[in-house]
N, C-alpha and C positions, 0 to 999 in steps of 0.2 A: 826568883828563878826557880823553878821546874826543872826536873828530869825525868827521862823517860829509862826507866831499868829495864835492860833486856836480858831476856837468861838463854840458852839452849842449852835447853837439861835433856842431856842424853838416856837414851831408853835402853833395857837390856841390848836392844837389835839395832841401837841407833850407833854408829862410830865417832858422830860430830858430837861437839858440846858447843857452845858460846857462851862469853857473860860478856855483856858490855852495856854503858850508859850512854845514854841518846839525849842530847843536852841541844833542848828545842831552840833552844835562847840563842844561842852559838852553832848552831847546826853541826855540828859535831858529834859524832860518836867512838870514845874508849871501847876498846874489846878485848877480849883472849879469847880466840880459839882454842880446843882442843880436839886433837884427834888423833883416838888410838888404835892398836895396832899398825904401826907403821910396818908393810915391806918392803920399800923400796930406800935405798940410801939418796939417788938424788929424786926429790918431789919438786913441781914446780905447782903455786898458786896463783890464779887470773887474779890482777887489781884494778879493776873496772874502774872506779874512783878517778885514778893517776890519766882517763882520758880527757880529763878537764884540769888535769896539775899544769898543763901549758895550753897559749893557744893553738889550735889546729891549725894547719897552713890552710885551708876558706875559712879561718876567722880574720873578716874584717868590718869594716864602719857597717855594710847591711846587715850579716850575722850576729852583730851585737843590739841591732834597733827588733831583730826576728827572737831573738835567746834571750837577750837579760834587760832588766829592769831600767837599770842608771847603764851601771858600766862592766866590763867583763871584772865574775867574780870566780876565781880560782875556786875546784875541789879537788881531790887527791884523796889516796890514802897511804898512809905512810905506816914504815913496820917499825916499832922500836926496839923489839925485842925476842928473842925466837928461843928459845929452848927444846933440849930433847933428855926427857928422863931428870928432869933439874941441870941440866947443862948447859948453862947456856952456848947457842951457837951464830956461825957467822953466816950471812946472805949474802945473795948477789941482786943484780937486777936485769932482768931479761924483757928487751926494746921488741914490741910489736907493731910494725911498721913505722908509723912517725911516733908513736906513745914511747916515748926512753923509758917510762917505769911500767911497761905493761903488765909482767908477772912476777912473781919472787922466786926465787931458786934458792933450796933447804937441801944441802946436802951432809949426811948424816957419816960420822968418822968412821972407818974401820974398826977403831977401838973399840966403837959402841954396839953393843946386839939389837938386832932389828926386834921388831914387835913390841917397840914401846910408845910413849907417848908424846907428840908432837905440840908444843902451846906457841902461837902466835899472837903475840900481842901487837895490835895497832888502833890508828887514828884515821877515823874518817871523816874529813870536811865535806860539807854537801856544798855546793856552790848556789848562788838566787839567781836562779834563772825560771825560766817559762820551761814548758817540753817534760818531758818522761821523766827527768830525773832531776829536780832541784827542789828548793821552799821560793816560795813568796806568801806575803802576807800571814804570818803566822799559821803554814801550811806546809808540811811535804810529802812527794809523792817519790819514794824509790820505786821506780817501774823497769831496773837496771842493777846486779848484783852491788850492794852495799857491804859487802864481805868479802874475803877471800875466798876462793870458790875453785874448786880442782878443775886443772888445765887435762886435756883429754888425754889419755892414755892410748895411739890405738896402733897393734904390731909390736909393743914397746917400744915404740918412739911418742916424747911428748909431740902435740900438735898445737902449737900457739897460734894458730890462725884458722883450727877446725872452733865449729861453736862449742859451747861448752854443752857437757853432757848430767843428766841430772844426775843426783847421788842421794845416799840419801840419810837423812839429818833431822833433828826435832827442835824447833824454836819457842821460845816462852817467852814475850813481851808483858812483862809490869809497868807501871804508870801513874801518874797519880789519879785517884779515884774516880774525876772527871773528866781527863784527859779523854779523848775519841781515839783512837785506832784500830788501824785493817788489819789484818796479815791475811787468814784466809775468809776470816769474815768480820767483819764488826764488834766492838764492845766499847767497855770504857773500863779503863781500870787495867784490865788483864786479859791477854789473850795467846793463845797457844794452836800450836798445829804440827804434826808430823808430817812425813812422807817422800817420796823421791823424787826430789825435783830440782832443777839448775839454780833456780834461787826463789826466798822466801818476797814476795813484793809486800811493801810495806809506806802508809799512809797516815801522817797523822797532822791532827788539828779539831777544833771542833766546829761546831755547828753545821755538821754532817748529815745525815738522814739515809733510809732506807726505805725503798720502796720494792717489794718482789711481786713478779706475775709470771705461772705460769714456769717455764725454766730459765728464768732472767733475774736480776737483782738491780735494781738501780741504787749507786753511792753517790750522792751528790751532795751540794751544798748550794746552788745553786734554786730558788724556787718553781717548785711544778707550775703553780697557779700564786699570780698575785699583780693586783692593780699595777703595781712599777712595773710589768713584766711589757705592757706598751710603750713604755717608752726607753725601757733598754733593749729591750730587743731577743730577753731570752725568750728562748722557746723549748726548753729541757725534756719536756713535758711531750713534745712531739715523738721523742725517742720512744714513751709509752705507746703512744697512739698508732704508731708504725709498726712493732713488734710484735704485739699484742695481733696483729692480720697475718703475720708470716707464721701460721700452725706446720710448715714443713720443713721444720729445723732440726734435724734430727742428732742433737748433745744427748752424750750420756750421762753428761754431767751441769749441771746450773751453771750458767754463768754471767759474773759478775763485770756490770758496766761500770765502770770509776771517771766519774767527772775530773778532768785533769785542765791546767791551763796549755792544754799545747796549742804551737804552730805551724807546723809544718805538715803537721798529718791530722783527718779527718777524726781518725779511730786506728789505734795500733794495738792485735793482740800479745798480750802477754801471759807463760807458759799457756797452759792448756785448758786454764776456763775464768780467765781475765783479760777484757779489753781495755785500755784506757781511751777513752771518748772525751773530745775538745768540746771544752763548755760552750764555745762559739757554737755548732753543730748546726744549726740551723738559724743561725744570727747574719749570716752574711749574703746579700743579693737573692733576696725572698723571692726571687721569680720561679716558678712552678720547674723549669726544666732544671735550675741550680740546686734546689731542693729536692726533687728526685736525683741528682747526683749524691746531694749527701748522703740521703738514703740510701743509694746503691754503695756507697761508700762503708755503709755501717754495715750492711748486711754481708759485703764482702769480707771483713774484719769476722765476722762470725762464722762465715764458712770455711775462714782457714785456719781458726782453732776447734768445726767439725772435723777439717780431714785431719789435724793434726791428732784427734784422738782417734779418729778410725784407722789411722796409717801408722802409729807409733811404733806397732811390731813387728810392721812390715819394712817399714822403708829406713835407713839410717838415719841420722841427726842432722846432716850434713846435707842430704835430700832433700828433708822434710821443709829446710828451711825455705827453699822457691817451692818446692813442689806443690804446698798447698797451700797458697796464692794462684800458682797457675792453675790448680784444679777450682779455688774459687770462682775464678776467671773464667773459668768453664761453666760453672753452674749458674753467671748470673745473666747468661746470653749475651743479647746485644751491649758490649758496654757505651756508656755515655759518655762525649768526651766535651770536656769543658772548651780545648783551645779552638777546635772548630766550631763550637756553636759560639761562641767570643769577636771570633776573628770575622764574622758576616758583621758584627756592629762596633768595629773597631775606627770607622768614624766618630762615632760620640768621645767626646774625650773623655769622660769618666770610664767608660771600655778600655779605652786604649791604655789608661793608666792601670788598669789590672792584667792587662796584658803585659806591657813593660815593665813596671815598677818589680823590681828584685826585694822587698820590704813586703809584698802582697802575702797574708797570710793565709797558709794551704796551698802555697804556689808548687809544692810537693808532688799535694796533690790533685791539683787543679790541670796541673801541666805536665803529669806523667807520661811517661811513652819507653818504648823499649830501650833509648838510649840514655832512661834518666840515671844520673850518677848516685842519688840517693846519701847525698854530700855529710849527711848530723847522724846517720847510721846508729842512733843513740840502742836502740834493741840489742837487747842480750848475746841474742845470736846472731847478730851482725856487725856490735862494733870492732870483730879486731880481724876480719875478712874483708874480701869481694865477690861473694857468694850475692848471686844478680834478685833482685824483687821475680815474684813468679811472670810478672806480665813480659818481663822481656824476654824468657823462655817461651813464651806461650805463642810470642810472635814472632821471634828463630823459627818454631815449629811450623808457623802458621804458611811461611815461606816456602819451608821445608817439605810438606805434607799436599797444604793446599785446605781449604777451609772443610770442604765436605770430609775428605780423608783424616782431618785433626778429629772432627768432633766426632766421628765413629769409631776412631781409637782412645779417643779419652773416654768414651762411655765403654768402651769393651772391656778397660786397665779398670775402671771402677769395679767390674763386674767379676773380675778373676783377681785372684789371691797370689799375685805376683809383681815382685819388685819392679818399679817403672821403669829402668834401664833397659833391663832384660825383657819384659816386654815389649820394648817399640825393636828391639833389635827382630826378637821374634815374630811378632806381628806384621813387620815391612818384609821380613827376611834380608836383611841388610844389618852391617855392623854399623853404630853411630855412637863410637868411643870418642873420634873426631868431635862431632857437632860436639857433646860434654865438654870434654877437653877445652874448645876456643868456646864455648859462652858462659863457662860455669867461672870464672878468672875475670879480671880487670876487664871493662869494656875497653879495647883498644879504640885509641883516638886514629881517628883517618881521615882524608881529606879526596873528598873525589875531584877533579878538575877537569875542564875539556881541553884537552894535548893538542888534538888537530880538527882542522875543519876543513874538508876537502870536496870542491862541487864536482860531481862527475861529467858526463858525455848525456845530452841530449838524448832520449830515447824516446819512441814512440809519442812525443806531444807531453814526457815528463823528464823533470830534472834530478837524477839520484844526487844522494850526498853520501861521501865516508866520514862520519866522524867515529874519532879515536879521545875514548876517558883515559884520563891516566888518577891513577890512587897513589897516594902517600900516609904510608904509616912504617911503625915499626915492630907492628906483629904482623905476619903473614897467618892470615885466614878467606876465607871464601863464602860472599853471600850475593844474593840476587840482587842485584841495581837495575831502580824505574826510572829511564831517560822519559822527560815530558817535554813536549814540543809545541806552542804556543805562537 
């Protein structure tokens, strides 16, 4: 057995420390946080982990043939032990939405004077699953905070359901000498990084490789070039060949493509210059128009950790999370849509079965649309909200505005140095705290029905009709309905 020693050795300017061992064998990792100058008596910490300590209510027989290997395997993180200043102290646990252990709440006595030092010890099981945050095969990939991680601060009210916001902290991963691992870049053995950000993502395993071109980095394990590569069907190596033509990608910073086993998403970025990219990518239904979707698929993943760095100063945390998605969505034009170029050959039965089949991998995102629920929310800054993907915002708007009117305001809001809200209010001269308000929250469930159908009087050589829709929900909101008549 192996282990992997992780340290976060704190800097004069750093507040965080960590130590903990990463015990590949058992997927498990021991920790102690520490972090000092505490001001506040009650703190609460996000425990991302505990989203997998039970099943989800859409975990069933399909989400477990799409997520894990055999059969659903629990991860969690649990606190064992908390002190303040050598004191030990008592927790609570604070439930964000269905998750009962979402966060921990550390409240510090009266007794005690503030500005001292906070240790959290815990255990984290990783679970074996496929997707952003699990091991298989003597591999894992944290693409999902793996530590406790500060719940946001904002008015002085915690916010357990805003995303979380970066902070900022120094990590030191040790290993043993061969061992492979990421944090912000590759080694073996040992590796380190500072800086401000929501969490450290972290990978290990070996027979890894590194490939850079250009302002890209590819981590894979998967082979560029190799005889097998016919008849399994990678094609990793495409991801080179496609990027290497987009010269108008304007990062101010490298960024690193991480070969992951997901399924549900094409390419998900993570923080602000890492995407995690499915080793399938280009393994599934090689016809020319499904292959430019993937493509269009990858290059959208990159344009919304550019705007995420062009917009960081500008726009809140909270924004950012659809906002640049929908501004991706802007920049990649016409998009491609898998379910109607599917559904003209939905006689052939192998069609039909990737149309139906709930098991179909990428059905995420094969069969997106503005009213996807976006069910595995595994992302950082999504799993403990209902903060919408930017495409369903983009098509409120599209409604809203009207296509010509969208894309002359999204190209005007790129070109001036003002928060998106407050621009589209300015720009329309109209308040749209409303529109916010009912799309940026739960898609409400609705049902449109035909109430009545009513033939009128004979006129002129034509027959009118009244009909009357009636809707059933239980949010009151307001959007455009297209009657088709056939």
């Amino acid at each position: 057995m192996f282990s992997i020693f992780i340290l976060f050795l704190q800097l004069a300017s750093s507040p965080a420390e960590l130590r903990a061992d990463f015990n590949q064998n058992t997927g498990t990792i021991e920790g102690k946080l520490l972090i000092k100058n505490i001001q506040r008596r009650t703190n609460l910490y996000f425990t991302y982990p505990n989203k997998y300590r039970n099943k989800a209510p859409y975990y069933n027989d399909l989400t477990r043939f799409k997520l894990y290997p055999s059969h659903f395997n629990q991860g969690y993180l649990r606190i064992n032990e908390i002190y303040y200043n050598q004191r030990k102290l008592n927790f609570s646990w604070v439930r964000i939405n269905w998750i009962k252990r979402g966060a921990v709440k550390i409240t510090i006595p009266p007794t005690l004077k503030l500005n001292g030092q906070l240790e959290i010890h815990f255990t984290t099981a990783i679970p074996k699953k496929f997707g952003l945050f699990g091991c298989i095969k003597g591999r894992c990939w944290l693409g999902a905070p793996w530590y406790p991680i500060p719940v946001p601060l904002i008015n002085g009210k915690y916010e357990t359901t805003s995303p979380p916001l970066p902070w900022k902290h120094k990590v030191k991963v040790t290993a043993n000498k061969n061992l492979q691992l990421f944090l912000e870049k590759p080694a073996k053995g040992k590796v380190e990084n500072s800086g401000r950000v929501t969490f450290f993502p972290l990978i290990t395993g070996n027979n890894f490789k590194q490939y850079c071109f250009g302002k890209f980095c590819l981590y894979h394990y998967s082979p560029l070039h190799s005889f097998w590569n016919i008849f399994s069907g990678i094609k990793i190596n495409q991801v080179l060949t496609f990027l290497k033509r987009e010269t108008q990608i304007e990062s101010t910073r490298k960024i690193w493509l991480l070969e992951t086993p997901l399924r549900q998403n094409i390419a998900l970025p993570v923080q602000n210059n890492k995407i995690f990219l499915a080793h399938k990518i280009f393994q599934i239904i090689p016809t020319q128009y499904m292959l430019d979707f993937h493509r269009q698929s990858l290059l959208k993943a990159v344009y919304e950790l550019v705007f995420r760095q062009k917009l960081s100063s500008l726009e809140n945390n909270k924004d950012l999370v659809w906002l640049s998605g929908l501004l991706a969505r802007h920049r990649l034009g016409k998009r491609k849509n898998v379910a109607s170029f599917l559904s003209k050959f939905e006689f052939i039965p192998q069609i039909d079965v990737i149309i139906k089949n709930p098991r179909m991998e990428f059905s995420n995102s094969f069969f997106s649309g503005p009213g996807n629920k976006d069910l595995f929310r595994e992302s950082a800054l999504k799993w403990n909200n209902h903060l919408p993907q930017g495409n369903r915002i983009y098509n409120k708007l599209l409604d809203l505005l009207g296509k010509v009117e969208l894309e002359n305001f999204l190209k005007s809001y790129l070109e001036n140095n003002k928060p998106f809200r407050n621009y589209l209010n300015e720009y329309t001269s109209r308040d749209h705290s409303w529109f916010f308000r009912q799309w940026l929250g739960k898609y409400p469930e609705v049902n449109y029905f035909l109430k009545k159908l009513k033939k009128l009087k004979k006129h002129r050589g034509f027959y009118f009709y009244k009909l009357v829709v009636g809707k059933e929900t239980e949010i009151l909101f307001k959007e455009p309905v297209e009657i088709r008549v056939t």
